[in-house]
C-alpha positions in Angstrom: 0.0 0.0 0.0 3.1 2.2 0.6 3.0 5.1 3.3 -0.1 6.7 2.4 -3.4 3.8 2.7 -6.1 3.7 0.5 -9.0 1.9 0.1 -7.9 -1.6 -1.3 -5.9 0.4 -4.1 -8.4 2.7 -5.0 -8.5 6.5 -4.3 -10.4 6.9 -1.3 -11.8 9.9 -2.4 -15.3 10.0 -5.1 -14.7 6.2 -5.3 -17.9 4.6 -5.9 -19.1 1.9 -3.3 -21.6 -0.8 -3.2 -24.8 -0.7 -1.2 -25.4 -2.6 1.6 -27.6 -5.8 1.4 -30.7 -6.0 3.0 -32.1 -9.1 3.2 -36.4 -9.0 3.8 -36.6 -10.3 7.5 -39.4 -12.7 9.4 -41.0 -10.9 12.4 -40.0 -11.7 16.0 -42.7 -14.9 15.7 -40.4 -16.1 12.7 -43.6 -17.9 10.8 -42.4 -16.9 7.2 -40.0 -15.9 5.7 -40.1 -13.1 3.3 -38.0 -12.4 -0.1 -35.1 -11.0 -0.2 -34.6 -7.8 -2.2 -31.5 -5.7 -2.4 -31.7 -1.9 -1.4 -29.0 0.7 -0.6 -28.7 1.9 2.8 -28.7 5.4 2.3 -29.5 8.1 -0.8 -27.5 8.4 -4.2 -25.5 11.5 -4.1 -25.2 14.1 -7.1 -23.3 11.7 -8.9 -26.0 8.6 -8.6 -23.4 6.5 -6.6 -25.2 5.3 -3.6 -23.6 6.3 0.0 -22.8 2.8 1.7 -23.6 5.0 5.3 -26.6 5.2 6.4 -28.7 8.3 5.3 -28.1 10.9 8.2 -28.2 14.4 9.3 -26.5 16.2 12.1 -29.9 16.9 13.6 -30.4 13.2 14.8 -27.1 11.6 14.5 -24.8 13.5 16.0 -23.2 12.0 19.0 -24.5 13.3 22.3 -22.6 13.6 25.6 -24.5 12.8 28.0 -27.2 10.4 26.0 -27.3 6.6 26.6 -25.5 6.3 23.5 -22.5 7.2 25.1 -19.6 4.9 25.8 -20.4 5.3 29.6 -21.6 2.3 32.1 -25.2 2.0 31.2 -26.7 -2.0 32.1 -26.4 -3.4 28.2 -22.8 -2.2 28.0 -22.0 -4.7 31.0 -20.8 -7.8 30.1 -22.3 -10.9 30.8 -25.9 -10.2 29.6 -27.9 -13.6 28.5 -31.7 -14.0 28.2 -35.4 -15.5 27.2 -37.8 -14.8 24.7 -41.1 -16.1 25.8 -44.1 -15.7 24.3 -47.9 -16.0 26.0 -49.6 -17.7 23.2 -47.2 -20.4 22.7 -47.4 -24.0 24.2 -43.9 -23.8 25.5 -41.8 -23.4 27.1 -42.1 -25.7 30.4 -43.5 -24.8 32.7 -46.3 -22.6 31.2 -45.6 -19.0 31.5 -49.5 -17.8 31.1 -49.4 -15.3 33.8 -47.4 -13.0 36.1 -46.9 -16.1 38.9 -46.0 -18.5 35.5 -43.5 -15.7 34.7 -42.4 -14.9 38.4 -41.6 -18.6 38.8 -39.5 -18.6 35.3 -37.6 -16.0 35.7 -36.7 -17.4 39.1 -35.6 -20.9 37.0 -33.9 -18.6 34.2 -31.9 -16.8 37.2 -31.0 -20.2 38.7 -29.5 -21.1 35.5 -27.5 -18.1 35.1 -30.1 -15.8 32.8 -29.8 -12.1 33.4 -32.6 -11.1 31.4 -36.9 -11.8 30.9 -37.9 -10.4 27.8 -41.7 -11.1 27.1 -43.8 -10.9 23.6 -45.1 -8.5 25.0 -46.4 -6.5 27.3 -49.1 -5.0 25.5 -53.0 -5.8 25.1 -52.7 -7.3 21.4 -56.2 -8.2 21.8 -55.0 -12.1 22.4 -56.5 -13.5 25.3 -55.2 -15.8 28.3 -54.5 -19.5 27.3 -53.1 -21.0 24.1 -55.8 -22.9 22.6 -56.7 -21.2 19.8 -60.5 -21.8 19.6 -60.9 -19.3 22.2 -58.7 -16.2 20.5 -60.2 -13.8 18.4 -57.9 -14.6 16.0 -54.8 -17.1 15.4 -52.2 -15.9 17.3 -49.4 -16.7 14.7 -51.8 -15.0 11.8 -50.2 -12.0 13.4 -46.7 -12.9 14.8 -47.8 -14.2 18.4 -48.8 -10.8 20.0 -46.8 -7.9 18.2 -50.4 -6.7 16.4 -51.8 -4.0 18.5 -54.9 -3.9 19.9 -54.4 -1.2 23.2 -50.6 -0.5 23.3 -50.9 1.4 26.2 -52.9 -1.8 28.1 -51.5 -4.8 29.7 -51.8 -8.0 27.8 -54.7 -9.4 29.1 -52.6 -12.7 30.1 -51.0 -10.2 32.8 -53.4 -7.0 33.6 -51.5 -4.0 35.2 -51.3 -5.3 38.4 -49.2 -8.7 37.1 -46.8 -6.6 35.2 -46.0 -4.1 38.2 -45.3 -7.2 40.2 -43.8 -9.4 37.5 -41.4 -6.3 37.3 -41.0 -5.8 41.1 -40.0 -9.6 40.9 -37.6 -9.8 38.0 -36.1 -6.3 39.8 -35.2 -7.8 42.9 -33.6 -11.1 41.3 -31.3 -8.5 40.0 -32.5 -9.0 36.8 -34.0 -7.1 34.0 -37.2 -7.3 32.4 -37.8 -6.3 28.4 -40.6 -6.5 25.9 -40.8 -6.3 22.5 -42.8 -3.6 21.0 -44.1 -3.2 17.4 -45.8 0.5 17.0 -46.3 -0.5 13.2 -49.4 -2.3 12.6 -53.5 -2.2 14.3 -55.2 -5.1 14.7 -58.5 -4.4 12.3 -60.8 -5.8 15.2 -59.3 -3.4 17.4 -61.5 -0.8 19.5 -58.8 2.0 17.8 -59.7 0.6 14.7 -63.0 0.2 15.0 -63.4 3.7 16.1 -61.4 5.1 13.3 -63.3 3.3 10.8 -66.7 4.4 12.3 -65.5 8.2 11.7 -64.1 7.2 8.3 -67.7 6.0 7.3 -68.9 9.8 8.9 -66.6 11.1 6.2 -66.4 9.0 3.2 -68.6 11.9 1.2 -65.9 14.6 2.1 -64.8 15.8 -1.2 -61.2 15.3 -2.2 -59.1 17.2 0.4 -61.2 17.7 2.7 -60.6 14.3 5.1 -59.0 16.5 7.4 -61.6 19.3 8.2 -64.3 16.4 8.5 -62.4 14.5 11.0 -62.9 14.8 15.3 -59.5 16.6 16.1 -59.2 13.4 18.4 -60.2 10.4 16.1 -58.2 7.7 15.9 -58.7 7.7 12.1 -56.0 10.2 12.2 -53.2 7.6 13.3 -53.3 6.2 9.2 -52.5 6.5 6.4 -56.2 7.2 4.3 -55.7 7.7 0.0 -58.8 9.7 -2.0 -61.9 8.0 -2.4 -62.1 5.4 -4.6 -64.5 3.3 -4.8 -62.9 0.4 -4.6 -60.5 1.4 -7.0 -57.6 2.5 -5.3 -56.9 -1.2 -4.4 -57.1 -3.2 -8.0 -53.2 -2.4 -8.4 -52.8 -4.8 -5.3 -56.1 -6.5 -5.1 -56.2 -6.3 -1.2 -59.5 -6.2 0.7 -59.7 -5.0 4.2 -59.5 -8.7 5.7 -61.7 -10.6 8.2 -61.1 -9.7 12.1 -60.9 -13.6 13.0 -59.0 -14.7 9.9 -56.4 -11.8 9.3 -53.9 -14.4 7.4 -50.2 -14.1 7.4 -47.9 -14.4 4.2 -48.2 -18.4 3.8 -51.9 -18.4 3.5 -51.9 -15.7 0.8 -54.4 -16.9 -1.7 -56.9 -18.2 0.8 -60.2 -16.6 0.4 -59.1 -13.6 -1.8 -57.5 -11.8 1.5 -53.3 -11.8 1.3 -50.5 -9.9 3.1 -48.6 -6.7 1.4 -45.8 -8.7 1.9 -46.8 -11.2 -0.5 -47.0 -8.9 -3.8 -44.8 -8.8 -5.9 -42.9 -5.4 -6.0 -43.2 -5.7 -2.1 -41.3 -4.6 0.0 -39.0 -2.7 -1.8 -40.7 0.1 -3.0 -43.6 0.7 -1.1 -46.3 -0.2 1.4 -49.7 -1.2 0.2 -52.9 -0.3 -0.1 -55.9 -2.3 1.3 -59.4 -1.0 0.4 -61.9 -0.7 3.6 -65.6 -0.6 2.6 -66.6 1.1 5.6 -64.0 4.2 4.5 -64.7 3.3 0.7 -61.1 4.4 0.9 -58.0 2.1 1.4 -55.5 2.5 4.1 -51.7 2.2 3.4 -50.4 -1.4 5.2 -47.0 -3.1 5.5 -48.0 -6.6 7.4 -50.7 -8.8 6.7 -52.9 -6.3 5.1 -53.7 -4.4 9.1 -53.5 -0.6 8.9 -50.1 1.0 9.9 -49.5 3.8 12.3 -48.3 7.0 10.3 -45.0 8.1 11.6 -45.4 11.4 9.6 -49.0 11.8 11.9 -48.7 13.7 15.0 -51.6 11.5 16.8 -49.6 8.4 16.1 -46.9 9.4 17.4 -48.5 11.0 20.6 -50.2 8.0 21.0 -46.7 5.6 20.5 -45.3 8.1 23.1 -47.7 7.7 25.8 -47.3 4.0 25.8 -44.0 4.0 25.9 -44.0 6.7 28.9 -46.2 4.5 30.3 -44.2 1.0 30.1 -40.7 3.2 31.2 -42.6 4.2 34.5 -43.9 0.5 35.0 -40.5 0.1 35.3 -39.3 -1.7 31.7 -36.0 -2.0 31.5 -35.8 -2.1 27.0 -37.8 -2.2 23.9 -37.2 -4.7 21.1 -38.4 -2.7 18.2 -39.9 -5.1 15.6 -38.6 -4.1 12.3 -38.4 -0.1 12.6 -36.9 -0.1 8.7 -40.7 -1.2 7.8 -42.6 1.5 9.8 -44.6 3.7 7.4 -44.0 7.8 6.7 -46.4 9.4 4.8 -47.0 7.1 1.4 -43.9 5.0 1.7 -41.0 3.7 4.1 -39.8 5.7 6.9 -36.2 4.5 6.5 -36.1 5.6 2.9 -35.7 9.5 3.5 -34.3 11.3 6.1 -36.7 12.9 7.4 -38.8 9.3 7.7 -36.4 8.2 9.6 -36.0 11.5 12.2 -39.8 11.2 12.5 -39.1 7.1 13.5 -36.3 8.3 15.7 -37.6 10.9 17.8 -41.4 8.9 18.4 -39.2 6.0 19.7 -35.7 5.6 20.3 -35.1 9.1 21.1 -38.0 9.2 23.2 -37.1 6.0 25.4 -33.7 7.9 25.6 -35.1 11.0 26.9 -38.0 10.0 29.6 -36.1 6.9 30.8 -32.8 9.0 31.5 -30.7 6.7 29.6 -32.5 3.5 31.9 -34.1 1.6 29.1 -32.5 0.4 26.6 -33.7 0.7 22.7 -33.5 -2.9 20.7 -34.1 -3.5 17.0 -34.7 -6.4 14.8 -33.2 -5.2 12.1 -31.4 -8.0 9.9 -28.7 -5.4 8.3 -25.5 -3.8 9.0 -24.4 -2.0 12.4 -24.7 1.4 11.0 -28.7 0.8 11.1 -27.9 1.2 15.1 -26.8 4.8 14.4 -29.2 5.3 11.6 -32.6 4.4 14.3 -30.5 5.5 17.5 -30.9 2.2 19.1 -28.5 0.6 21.7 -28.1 -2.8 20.2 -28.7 -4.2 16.4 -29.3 -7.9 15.9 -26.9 -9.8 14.1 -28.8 -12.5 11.8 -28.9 -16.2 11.7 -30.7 -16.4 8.5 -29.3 -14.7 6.1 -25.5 -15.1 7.1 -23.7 -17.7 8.8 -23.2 -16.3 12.2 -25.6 -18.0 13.9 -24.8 -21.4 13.1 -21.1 -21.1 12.9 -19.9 -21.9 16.5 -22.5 -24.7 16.4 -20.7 -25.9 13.2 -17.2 -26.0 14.6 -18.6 -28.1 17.3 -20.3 -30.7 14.9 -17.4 -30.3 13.2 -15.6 -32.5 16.0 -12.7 -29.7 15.9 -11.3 -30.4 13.0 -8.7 -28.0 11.0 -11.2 -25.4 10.4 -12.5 -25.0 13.6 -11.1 -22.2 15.5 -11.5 -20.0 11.9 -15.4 -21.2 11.3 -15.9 -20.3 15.3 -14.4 -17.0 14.2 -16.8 -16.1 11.7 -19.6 -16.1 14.3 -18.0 -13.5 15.6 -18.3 -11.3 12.2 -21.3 -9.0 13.4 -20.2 -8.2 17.1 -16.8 -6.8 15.5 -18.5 -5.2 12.9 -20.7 -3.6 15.0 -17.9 -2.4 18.0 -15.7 -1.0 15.2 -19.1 1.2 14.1 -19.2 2.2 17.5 -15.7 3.4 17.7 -15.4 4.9 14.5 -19.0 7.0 15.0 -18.6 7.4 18.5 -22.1 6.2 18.5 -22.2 3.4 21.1 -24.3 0.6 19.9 -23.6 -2.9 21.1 -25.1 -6.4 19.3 -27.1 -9.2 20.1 -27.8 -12.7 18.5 -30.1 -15.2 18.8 -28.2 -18.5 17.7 -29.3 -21.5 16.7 -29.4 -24.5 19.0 -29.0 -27.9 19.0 -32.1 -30.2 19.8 -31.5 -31.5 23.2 -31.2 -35.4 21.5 -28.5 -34.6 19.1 -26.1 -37.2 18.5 -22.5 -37.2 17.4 -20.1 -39.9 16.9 -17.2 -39.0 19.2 -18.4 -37.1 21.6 -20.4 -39.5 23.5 -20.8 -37.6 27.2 -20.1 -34.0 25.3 -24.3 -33.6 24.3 -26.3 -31.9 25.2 -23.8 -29.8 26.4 -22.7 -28.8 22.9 -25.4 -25.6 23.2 -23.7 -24.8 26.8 -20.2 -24.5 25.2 -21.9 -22.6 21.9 -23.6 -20.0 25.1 -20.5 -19.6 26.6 -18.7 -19.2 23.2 -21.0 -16.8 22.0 -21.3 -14.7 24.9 -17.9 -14.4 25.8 -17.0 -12.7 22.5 -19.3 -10.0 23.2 -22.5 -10.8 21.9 -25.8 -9.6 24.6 -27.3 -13.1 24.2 -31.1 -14.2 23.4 -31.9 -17.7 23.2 -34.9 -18.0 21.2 -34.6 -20.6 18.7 -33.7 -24.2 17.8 -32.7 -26.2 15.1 -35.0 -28.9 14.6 -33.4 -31.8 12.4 -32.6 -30.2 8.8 -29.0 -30.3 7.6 -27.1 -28.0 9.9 -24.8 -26.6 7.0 -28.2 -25.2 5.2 -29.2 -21.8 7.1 -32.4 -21.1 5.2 -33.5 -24.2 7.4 -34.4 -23.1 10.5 -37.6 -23.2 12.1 -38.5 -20.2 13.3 -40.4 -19.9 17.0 -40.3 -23.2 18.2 -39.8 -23.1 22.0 -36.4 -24.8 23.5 -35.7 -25.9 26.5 -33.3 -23.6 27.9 -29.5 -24.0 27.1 -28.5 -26.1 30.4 -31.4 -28.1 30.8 -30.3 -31.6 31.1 -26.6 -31.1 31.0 -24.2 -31.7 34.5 -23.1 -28.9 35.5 -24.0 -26.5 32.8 -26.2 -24.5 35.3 -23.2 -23.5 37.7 -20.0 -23.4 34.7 -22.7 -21.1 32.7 -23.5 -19.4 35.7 -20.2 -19.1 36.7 -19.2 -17.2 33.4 -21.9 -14.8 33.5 -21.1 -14.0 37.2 -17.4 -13.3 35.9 -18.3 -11.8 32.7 -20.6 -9.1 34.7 -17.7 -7.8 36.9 -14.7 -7.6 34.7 -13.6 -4.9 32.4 -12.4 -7.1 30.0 -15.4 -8.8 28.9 -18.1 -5.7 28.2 -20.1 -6.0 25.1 -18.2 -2.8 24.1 -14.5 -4.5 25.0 -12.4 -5.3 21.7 -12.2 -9.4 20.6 -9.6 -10.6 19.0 -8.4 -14.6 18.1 -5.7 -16.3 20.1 -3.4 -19.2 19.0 -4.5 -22.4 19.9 -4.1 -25.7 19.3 -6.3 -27.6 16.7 -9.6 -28.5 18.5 -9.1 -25.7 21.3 -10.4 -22.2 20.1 -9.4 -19.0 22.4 -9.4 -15.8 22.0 -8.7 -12.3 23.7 -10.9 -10.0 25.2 -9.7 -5.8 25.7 -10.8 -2.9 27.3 -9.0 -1.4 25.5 -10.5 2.7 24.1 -10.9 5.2 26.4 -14.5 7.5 25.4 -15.3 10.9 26.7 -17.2 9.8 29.5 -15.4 6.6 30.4 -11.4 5.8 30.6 -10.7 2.2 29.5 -9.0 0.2 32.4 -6.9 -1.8 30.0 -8.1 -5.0 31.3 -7.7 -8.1 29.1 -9.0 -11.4 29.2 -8.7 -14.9 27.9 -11.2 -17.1 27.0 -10.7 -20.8 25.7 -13.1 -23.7 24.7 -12.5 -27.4 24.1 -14.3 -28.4 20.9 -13.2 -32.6 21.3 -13.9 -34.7 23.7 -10.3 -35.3 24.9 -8.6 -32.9 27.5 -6.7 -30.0 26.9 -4.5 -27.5 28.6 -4.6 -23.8 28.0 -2.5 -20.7 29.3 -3.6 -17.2 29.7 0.0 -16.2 28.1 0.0 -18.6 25.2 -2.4 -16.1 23.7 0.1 -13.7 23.9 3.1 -13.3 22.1 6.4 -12.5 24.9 6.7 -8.8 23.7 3.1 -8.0 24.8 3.1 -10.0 27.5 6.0 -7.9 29.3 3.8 -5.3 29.0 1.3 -6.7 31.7 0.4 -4.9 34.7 -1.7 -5.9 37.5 -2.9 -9.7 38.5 -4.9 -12.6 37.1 -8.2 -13.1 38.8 -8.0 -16.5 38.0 -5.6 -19.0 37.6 -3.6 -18.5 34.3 -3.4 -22.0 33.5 -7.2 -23.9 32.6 -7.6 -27.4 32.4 -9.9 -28.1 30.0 -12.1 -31.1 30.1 -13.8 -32.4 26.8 -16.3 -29.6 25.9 -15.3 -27.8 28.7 -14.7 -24.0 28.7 -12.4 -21.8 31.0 -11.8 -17.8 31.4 -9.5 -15.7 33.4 -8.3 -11.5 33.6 -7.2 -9.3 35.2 -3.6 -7.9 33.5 -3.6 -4.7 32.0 -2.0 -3.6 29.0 -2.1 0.6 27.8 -5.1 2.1 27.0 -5.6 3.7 23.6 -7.5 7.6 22.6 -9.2 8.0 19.0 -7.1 11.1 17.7 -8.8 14.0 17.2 -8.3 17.0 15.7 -9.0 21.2 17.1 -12.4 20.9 15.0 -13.4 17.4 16.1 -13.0 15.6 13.4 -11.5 12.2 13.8 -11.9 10.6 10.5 -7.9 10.8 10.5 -5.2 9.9 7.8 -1.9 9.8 9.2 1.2 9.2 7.3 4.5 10.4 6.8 3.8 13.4 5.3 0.6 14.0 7.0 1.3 14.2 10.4 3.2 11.2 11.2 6.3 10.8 12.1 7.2 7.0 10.6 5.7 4.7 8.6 6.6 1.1 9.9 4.1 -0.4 7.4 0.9 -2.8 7.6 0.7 -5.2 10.0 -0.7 -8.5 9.6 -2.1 -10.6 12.6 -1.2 -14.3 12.4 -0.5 -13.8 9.2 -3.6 -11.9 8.4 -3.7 -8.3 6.8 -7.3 -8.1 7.5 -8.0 -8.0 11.1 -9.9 -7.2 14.4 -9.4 -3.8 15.7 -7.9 -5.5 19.0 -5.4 -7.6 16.8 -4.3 -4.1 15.3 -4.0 -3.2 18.9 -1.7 -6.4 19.9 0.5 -6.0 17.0 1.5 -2.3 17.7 2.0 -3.4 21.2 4.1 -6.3 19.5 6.7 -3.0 18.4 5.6 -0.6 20.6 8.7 1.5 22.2 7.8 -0.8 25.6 8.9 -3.8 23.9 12.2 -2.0 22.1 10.0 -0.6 18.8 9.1 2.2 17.1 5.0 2.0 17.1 3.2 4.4 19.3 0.2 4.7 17.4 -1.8 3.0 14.5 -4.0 4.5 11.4 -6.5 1.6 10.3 -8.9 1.6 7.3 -12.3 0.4 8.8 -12.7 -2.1 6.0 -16.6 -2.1 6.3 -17.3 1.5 5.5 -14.9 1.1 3.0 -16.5 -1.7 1.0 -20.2 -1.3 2.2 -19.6 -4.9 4.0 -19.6 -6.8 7.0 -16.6 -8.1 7.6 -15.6 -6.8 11.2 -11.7 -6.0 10.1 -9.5 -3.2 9.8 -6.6 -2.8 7.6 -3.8 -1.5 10.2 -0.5 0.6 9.6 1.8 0.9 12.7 2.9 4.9 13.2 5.2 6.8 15.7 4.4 9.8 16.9 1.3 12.0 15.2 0.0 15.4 15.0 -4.0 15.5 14.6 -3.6 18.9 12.7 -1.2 17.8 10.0 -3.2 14.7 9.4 -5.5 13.6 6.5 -9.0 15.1 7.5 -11.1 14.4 4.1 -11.2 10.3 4.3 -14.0 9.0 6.6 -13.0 5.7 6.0 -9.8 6.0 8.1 -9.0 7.0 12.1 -6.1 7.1 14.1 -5.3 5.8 17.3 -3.0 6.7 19.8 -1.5 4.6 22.5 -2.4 6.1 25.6 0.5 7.3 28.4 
């Protein structure tokens, strides 16, 4: 590359850069799938090239101080953080959790087994009733994703009533746990009361000439939370040929072409251009819909978004502790997509995210189920973006190396479920926008065989927990993998209840527990730590956990950690130094927690830290800019070339880190500071790595200001 980087050998500057993919996600109850369609994340410029970034404006995106997006000490940036998913209207799991003393008693279970977190689906009245037989619902429960549709969002789900959820929270509070809910301010329920109502003041006005919807309107109606075209006649739904459906048979994407009703998400220019329109009789008009043909909020309507607000106000002084939005990128703005303009998404962020931000005081945390690249976490202003298990292979791949018995390709496959969690704390140090991720991976039935490892299952999904959250990930368990080839990732079945991850396996209750306990308390292990690979031997994968960047409102202690797993079924040994190479390791202050050596039995895990190594600043300049180019010539001092990890060019930040500290003037060097090419904003990818030069000395003012691609880091004195 010589002393100046690029991007990959291309001129960093006007070069022309790939969207992102998005893949078309299932809802939180998983019960299709929908089709994948290509978009770019963000708006062509004047030249036509689409921005790989997120679209943005300084208004909503700009870092804030003192916001709970800060790198600071708020609960989700902790390490250590595992939980549940459990739904009312499912038959599972055991025992039944069908009200607030089923869900008192479960969380006590969860916590026993070393869960940190309860999140229900969800705490609002979806018009579902107590019980899971379905006779007795107004509707199929899975017609509508298991409970997200709204019916009251500011009620209890009538499976809890107010009174269960301010003691199911009182409960889960004093377990020292935390209690979240998923919550989807997208779509009505047609047989709601809201609905109902609106469509009763719609029928009032469906003579109001064209215009004129709004003067005929109450002020107050509820008909002013949608989306409403012109009227029609029935017209204005032949380009989609959706009727308002049934109350009792709203019909999700798989029973489409049953009785004439189907979902938006089944037509085919859906969902990448726009919502659809389903024609209501009562209105004689049709209301705009993204889900199974129910009316959508209006982000762009001030009653929606009053009305979204006093929920959430509501569930943040009942004492919730987050909010897993369902699919924000498909709320509605006007006629079309929120996320597709700016101001959509402003509208999105400031009836939500910003919202929970501002009346919790940075308690409660914003979640999204989004299925796309970290920058979406900046983009909607949440605190955690889910990596996917569907449409990558990050959710299956520490389960893989596992089935894989350890073989030659182990430690590197258990590496690239770590793609998303790197990708996403590199985002958060190069915006300064602190967003962490979670993942849901994909477990192993509880009877799942394999030759060789005879005693190892079922604790194969303990050592794929303990994997997974020990490189960072906040942890759900919410799914299992049911039989299909384990190598094909389009077959997973989505929502079907698991026993929990140490159910039936010796021991895995107290070594899981164990680890979480650690994880909690140490520096090292935060979601917002840096992860990088260790050596190991074949069937052993480790790998190195560092506190490593100080933020404006927190210093980084410098405590790193080891982590190591046995994938065979033969025991190992593992030292906390073997992951370092001698160099670094005479930079160690401070003392091990835990012994340095682990013993590790087959498909047993082991974790220790404690040592320090320095701290390291994001260089900035007088005008705050930090997108900085260093390089002889532009305010460095030396250029002592790229670096390659283990023989890697393309690495973790952490790894970039390690092999400065390899040369560092400590260890008789030269490098005193690094300049790294985040490779996904470079490429529009997700690949987690950074291309790394080592430096000397810099000056911020003299460096490179123009490339947003690139920072500089300075070792910390």
């Amino acid at each position: 590359q010589g002393s100046r980087p690029s991007a990959f050998g291309h001129s960093a500057a006007g070069q022309s850069r790939p969207c992102f993919l998005h893949q078309s996600r299932p809802t939180a109850a998983m019960l299709y799938v929908a089709s994948a369609a290509a978009v770019c994340i963000g708006v062509a410029d004047a030249s036509g090239v689409a921005s790989p970034h997120p679209p943005n404006t300084t208004a909503f995106l700009a870092p804030r101080a003192a916001s709970a997006r800060s790198g600071g000490a708020y609960w989700w940036q902790r390490g250590g953080w595992n939980g549940r998913t459990v739904n009312f209207f499912s038959k599972a799991p055991d025992p039944a959790t069908q009200s607030a003393e089923d869900l008192k008693t479960y969380a006590d279970q969860l916590k026993r087994e070393g869960s940190s977190v309860l999140t229900i689906q969800a705490v609002y009245d979806s018009g579902l009733k107590k019980g899971s037989d379905e006779s007795g619902q107004p509707y199929k429960p899975g017609d509508l994703w298991g409970g997200l549709a709204i019916n009251d969002l500011g009620a209890a789900a009538l499976p809890l009533g107010d009174a269960g959820v301010s003691d199911l929270v009182s409960h889960v509070h004093a377990a020292d746990m935390k209690i979240m809910t998923w919550f989807n301010p997208s779509y009505v329920w047609t047989g709601s009361d809201v609905f109902k109502a609106a469509e009763a003041d719609m029928h009032a006005c469906r003579d109001a000439a064209e215009g004129a919807l709004s003067d005929c309107l109450p002020e107050e109606s509820p008909a002013r939370y949608f989306k409403w075209s012109e009227p029609c006649g029935g017209d204005c739904w032949s380009r989609h040929g959706l009727q308002r459906p049934k109350d009792a048979e709203p019909l999700s994407a798989e029973d489409a072409d049953a009785d004439g009703y189907t979902s938006c998400q089944s037509v085919g220019d859906k969902p990448e251009s726009r919502p659809c329109w389903v024609y209501d009789p009562a209105a004689d008009r049709c209301y705009m819909s993204t889900w199974a043909s129910q009316p959508s909020g209006d982000f762009a309507s001030d009653r929606w978004v009053a009305y979204v607000q006093q929920a959430l106000a509501h569930w943040i002084n009942q004492g919730i502790d987050g909010f897993v939005l369902d699919a924000p990128n498909m709320y509605i703005w006007q006629d079309t997509y929120a996320r597709l303009s700016d101001d959509g998404v402003g509208a999105v962020v400031g009836a939500t995210t910003a919202f929970i931000r501002e009346h919790s005081k940075g308690k409660s945390a914003s979640f999204s189920e989004t299925y796309m690249a970290p920058g979406y976490g900046r983009q909607y202003q949440v605190d955690a973006t889910l990596a996917g298990e569907f449409d990558w292979a990050g959710g299956t791949a520490i389960a893989e190396a596992i089935l894989g018995q350890g073989g030659a390709a182990a430690n590197a496959t258990v590496d690239d479920g770590f793609t998303y969690v790197d990708a996403a704390v590199n985002e958060a140090y190069r915006t300064r926008f602190y967003a962490i991720a979670w993942q849901r991976p994909v477990l192993l039935p509880p009877n799942t065989q394999v030759p060789g490892h005879e005693g190892f299952y079922p604790s194969a999904n303990v050592a794929q927990i303990a994997i997974t959250s020990a490189g960072g990930y906040f942890l759900e368990t919410e799914f299992i993998k049911t039989g299909w080839d384990f190598a094909d990732h389009s077959q997973a079945w989505w929502w079907t209840s698991s026993p929990w991850f140490g159910e039936g396996a010796k021991g895995a209750s107290t070594s899981l527990g164990q680890l979480y306990h650690f994880m909690a308390t140490s520096d090292a292990f935060r979601t917002l730590s840096l992860r990088a690979p260790a050596p190991a031997s074949q069937g052993t994968y480790a790998m190195i956990r560092y506190d490593a960047v100080n933020t404006a409102d927190r210093a980084a202690s410098g405590d790193t950690g080891v982590f190591a797993a046995n994938l065979l079924n033969t025991p190992v040994t593992y030292d906390f130094h073997d992951a370092f190479s001698k160099e670094v390791a005479g930079q160690f202050g401070g003392s091990l927690s835990r012994p340095a050596s682990m013993h590790l039995d087959g498909g047993n895990f082991d974790f220790t830290a404690g040592l320090t190594l320095p701290t390291w600043d994001l260089l900035a300049n007088a005008a705050g800019g930090s997108s900085l180019n260093c390089y002889p010539g532009r305010g460095a001092d030396a250029d002592l070339g790229q670096y390659d990890y283990d023989g890697d060019k393309h690495m973790t930040l952490a790894a970039c880190f390690l092999s400065c500290l390899h040369n560092s003037k400590a260890a008789g060097g030269e490098c005193a500071s690094v300049t790294i090419l985040w490779e996904d904003a470079a490429l529009g990818q997700v690949t987690g790595r950074v291309s790394c030069w080592g430096r000397g000395d810099v000056d911020a003012e003299a460096c490179n200001p123009d490339e947003d691609t690139y920072s500089t880091f300075v070792m910390s004195q």
